[in-house]
C-alpha positions in Angstrom: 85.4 112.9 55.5 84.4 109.0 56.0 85.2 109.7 59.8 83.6 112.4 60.0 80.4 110.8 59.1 80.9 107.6 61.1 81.9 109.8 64.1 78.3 111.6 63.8 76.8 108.0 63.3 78.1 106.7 66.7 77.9 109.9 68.7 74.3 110.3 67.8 73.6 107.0 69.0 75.7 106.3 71.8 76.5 109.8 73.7 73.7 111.1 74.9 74.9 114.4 73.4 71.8 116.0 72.1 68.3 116.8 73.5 68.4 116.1 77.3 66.7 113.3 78.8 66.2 111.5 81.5 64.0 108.8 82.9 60.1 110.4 84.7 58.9 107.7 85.4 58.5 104.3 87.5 59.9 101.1 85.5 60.4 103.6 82.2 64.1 103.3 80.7 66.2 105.8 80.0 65.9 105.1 76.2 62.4 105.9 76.9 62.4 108.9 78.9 60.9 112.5 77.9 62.5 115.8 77.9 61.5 118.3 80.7 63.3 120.7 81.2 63.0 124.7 81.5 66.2 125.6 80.0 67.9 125.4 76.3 70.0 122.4 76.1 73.4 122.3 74.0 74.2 120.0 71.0 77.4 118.0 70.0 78.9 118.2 66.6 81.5 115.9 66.0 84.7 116.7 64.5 86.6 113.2 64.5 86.4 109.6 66.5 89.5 107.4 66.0 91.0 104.2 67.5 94.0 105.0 69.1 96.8 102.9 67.3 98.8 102.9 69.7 96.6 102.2 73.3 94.5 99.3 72.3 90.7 99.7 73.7 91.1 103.5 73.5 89.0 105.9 71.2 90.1 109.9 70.6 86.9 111.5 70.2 86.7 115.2 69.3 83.4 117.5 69.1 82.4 120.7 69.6 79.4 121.7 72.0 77.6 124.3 71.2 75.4 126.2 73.8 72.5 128.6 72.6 71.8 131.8 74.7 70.7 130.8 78.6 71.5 126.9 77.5 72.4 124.3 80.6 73.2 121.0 80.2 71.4 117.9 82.6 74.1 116.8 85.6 75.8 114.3 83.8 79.3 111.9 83.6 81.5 110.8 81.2 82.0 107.6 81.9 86.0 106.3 82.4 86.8 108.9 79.7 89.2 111.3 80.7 88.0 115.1 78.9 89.2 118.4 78.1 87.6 121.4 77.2 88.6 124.3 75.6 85.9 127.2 75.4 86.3 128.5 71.9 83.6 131.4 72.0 81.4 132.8 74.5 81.4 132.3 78.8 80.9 128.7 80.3 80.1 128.5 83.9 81.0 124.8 85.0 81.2 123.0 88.4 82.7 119.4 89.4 81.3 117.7 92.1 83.5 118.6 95.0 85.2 121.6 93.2 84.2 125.4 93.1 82.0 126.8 90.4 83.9 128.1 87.7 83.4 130.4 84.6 85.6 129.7 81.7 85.9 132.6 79.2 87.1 132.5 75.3 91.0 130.7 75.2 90.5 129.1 78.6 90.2 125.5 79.5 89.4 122.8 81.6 89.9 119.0 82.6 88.0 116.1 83.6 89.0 113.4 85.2 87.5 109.9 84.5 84.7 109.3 86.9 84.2 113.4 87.3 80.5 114.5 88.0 79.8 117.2 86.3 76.9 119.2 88.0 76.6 122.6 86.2 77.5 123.0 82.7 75.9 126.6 81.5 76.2 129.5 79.1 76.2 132.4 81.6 75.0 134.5 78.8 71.2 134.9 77.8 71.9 136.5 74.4 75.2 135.1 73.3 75.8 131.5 72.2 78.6 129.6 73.9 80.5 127.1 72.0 83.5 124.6 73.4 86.1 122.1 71.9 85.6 119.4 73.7 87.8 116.4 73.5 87.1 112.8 74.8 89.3 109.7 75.4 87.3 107.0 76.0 87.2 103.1 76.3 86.1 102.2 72.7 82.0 101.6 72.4 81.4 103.2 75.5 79.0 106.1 75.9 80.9 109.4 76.0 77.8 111.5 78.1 75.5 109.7 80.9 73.2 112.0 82.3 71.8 111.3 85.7 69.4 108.7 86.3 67.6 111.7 88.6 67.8 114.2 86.7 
């Protein structure tokens, strides 16, 4: 339970998971920036983070998003880690930059690679949550969502 709660510590303070935001303003930091946009945005809930043992500098990180009804999340990356998804309830409609569009239904799944843009992260429905497993390995201390600096 102990890393459970230090998991939620660091993910709320280093993911970017959460309310979306991103910088409005001339010389404003993104720390700073203000939330504007038209559509729900999903939240992270974090299940466990853990040093790997065995891959020194790495960090397993696993949460579940959840999406409310007509929810999308900002254009974002994940920095170097690599990601998988898994959609656990619900329809996802997802895009990487340079891929199709894609809609992801209960029991199906998807990877990221590290570096991957994602540019469309939705629920397609607009009276059903969404919810997905979402698994991170990451360089340890680094930021697991980094929404862009346009957006």
């Amino acid at each position: 339970m102990a890393g459970v709660i230090l998991a939620g510590s660091l993910l709320a303070g280093v993911t970017g998971y959460g309310p979306a935001t991103h910088d409005t303003g001339a010389g404003q930091s993104p720390a700073a920036a203000v939330v504007t946009s038209k559509y729900p945005s999903e939240t992270l809930s974090p299940l466990l983070q853990e040093a790997l043992p065995n891959v020194k500098g790495k960090t397993f990180t696993a949460a579940v998003v959840d999406f409310p009804p007509n929810a999308r999340a900002v254009p974002h990356r994940h920095g170097q880690a690599f990601v998988y998804a898994y959609v656990l309830a619900g329809d996802v409609r997802s895009k990487l930059d340079g891929q199709p569009v894609h809609t992801y239904h209960q029991g199906e799944n998807w990877v990221e690679q590290p570096g991957a843009h994602h540019v469309l992260t939705e629920n397609t429905s607009r009276t059903k949550s969404a919810k997905l497993l979402v698994v991170f390995v990451s360089d340890t201390g680094d930021a697991l969502k980094i929404p862009d600096p346009k957006e």
